[in-house]
N, C-alpha and C positions, 0 to 999 in steps of 0.2 A: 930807460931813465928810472932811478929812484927818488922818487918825489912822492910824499905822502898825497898829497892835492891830484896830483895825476892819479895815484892808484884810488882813490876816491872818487874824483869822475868815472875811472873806470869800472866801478863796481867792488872792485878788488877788495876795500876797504870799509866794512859799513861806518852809513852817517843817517843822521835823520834830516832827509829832508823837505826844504821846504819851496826851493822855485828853480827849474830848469828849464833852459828853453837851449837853442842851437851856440849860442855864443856863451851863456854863463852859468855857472851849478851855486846853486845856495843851499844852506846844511847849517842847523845848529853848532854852536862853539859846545865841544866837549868841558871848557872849563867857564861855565859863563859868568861874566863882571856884574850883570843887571839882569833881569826880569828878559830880556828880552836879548839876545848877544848870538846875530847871525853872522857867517863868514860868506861873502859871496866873491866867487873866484872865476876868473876864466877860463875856459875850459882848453883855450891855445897854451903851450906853458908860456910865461914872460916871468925871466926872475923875479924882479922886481917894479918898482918905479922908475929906477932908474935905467929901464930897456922900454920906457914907452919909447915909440915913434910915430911918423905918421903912416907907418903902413900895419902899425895895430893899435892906433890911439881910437878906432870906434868903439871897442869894446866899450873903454873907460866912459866915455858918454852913458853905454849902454846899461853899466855897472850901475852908474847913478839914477839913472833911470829905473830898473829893479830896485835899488835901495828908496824910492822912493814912492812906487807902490806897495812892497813888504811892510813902511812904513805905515802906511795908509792903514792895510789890511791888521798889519799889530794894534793899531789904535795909537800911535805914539803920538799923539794930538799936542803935546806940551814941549816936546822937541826929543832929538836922536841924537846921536855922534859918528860922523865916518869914520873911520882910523885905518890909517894903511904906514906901517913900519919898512922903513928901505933901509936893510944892511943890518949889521951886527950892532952898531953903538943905538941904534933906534930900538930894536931888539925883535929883531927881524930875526923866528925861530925855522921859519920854512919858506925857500926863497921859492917861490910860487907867489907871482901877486897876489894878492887879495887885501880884499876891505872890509873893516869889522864894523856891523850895522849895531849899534848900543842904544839901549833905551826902558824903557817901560819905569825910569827913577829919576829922582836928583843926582843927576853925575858930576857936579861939583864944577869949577871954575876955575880952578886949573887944570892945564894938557898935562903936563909933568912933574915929578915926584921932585920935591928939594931936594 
């Protein structure tokens, strides 16, 4: 498979990271939005959101569950943003799920761009 996200769990690819356990890899965003801009992805591939199911929908619990101690440990005391893009018009560049943990600023009050 050619999948950036896979060849990055595998090694193949350096990242900096920051939380892995059996089910998910977390790695700084090469291009980050805020202060604080982790990618936490699963390490089973799943294109996107739109291939949950119930025979890999624990991850997703588990995803949030990581995003919510990273947040802890960043200090994001004032609030974070999950984001996960499904498909090209959301702008979904690497179809490997994953959900981008944003924070350490004022992230403003709109989701998307006029």
């Amino acid at each position: 498979m050619d999948c950036l996200f896979c060849k990055i769990i595998a090694g193949e690819i350096p990242s900096t990271k920051v939380y892995e356990d059996d089910m998910v890899y977390a790695f700084n965003d090469i291009n980050p939005v805020a202060p604080v801009h982790i990618l936490i992805i699963p390490k089973k591939h799943i294109s996107s959101a739109a291939e949950i199911s119930s025979e890999n929908s624990a991850v997703i619990s588990h995803i949030f569950e990581v995003a919510a101690k990273l947040a802890k440990e960043k200090e994001l005391d004032n609030g974070f943003r999950i984001v996960t893009n499904c498909g090209e018009d959301a702008g979904q560049s690497v179809h490997h799920l994953h959900f981008h943990l944003i924070g350490g600023r004022f992230l403003g009050l709109k989701m998307v761009e006029e």
